[in-house]
N, C-alpha and C positions, 0 to 999 in steps of 0.2 A: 452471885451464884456461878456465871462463868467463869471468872476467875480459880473462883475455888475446884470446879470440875477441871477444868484444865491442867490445873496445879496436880491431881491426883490421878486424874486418868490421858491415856494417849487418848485423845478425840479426835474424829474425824469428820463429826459433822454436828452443830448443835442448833438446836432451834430453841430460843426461852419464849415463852408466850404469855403474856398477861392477860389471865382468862377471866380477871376481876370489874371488868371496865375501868383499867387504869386506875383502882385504886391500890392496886400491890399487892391484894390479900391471899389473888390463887394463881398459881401458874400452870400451867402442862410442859412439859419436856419432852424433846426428841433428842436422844444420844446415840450416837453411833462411836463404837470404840473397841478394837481388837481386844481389848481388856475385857470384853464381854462374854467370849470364845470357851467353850466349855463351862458355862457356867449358866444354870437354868434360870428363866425369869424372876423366881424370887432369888435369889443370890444376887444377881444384877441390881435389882429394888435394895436388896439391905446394903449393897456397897454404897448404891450413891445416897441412900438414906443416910448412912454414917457421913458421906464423906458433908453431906448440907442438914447435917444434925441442928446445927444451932439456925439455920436460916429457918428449917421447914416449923417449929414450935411459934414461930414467929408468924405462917399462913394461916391461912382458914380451910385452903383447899390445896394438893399438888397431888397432879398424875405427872408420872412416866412412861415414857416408849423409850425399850433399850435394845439398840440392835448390834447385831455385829457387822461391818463392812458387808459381808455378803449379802446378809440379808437387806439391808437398806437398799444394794443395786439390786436386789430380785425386786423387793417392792416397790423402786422408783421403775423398774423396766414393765412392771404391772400395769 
């Protein structure tokens, strides 16, 4: 999944998280990516749903957190 996010969007900061007990089946995500920039949280969600199309039919469960730069340093300085 990294791979493939990186490959399509500029990132700046990504957390993968295996929310499954290490069996692979659910992950949550944190992305930070200026690619995010004018663009409301569902737009955000359908981008990287497209871009991990074929990974996500393959879970049980996946959330996302998609921030833009600014926001990730508001909520780290939170």
């Amino acid at each position: 999944m990294a791979a493939k996010l990186r490959a399509n969007l500029a990132i700046e900061h990504l957390e993968i998280t295996d929310t499954s007990a290490n069996c692979g089946s659910s992950f949550a995500l944190v992305i930070v990516s200026p690619d995010f920039a004018r663009k409301m949280t569902l737009a955000r969600h359908k981008l990287v749903n497209q871009i991990l199309a074929e990974e996500i039919t393959q879970l049980h469960a996946f959330s996302q957190k998609t921030l833009t730069p600014e926001q990730w340093a508001k909520e780290r300085g939170a």
